[in-house]
N, C-alpha and C positions, 0 to 999 in steps of 0.2 A: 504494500500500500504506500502509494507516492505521500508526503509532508502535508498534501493537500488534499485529498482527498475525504470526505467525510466517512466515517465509519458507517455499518450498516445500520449495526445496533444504535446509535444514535440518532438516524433517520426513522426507525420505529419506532423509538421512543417520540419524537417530534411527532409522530402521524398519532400513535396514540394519545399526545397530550390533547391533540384539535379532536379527536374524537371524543373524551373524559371530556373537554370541555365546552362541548359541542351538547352533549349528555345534559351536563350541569345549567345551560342555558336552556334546554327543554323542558327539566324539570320543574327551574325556577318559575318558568314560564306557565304554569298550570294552575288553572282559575282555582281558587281554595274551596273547598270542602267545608260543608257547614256542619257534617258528621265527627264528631272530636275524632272517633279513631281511626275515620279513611285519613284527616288532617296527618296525625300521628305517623301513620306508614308512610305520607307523602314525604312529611319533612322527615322522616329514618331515611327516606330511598335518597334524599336530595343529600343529606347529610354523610349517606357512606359513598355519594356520586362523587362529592368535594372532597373525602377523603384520601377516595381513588386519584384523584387528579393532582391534591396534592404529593402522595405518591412518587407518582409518573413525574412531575415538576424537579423533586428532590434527586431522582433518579439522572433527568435530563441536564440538569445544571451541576449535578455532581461529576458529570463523566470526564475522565482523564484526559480527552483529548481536548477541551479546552484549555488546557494548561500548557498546550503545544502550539498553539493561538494566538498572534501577535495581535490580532485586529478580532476583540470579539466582536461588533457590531458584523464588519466583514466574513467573518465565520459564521454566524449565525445565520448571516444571509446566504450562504450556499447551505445549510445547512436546512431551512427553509425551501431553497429551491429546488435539493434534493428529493425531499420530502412532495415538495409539487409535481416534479415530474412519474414517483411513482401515481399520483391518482391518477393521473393525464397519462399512463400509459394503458 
């Protein structure tokens, strides 16, 4: 693997973050419940959604190969791009 190259495992994790967080905006997004315990399991479901994501967050910004990264903005954005071109293929 070239200096430049994004790793694969960090391009999943990136696709997984947008999906966790993708998740977490749907959730949010869901007219409340006037039943206390449909309420209850919404915010459990919305609550273990966020802590998945935070998760995936901790995992993604821990990875080694940032520390090999002179330019994070500039890395994150092919890291980003990587990550786009798997949907788009």
């Amino acid at each position: 693997m070239a200096d430049d190259d994004v790793p694969d495992d960090l391009v999943q994790l990136k696709r997984s973050f947008w999906a966790a967080d993708k998740q977490c905006a749907e959730l949010a997004d869901r007219p409340d419940s006037t039943d206390p315990e449909v309420q209850a399991a919404m915010n459990a479901e919305l609550s273990a959604a966020r802590a998945e994501r935070s998760r995936i967050t901790t995992g993604l910004y821990a990875h080694p190969w940032w520390a090999t990264q002179a330019n994070r903005y500039q890395a994150d954005q092919r890291v980003n791009a990587a990550a786009r071109a798997l949907d788009s293929a």
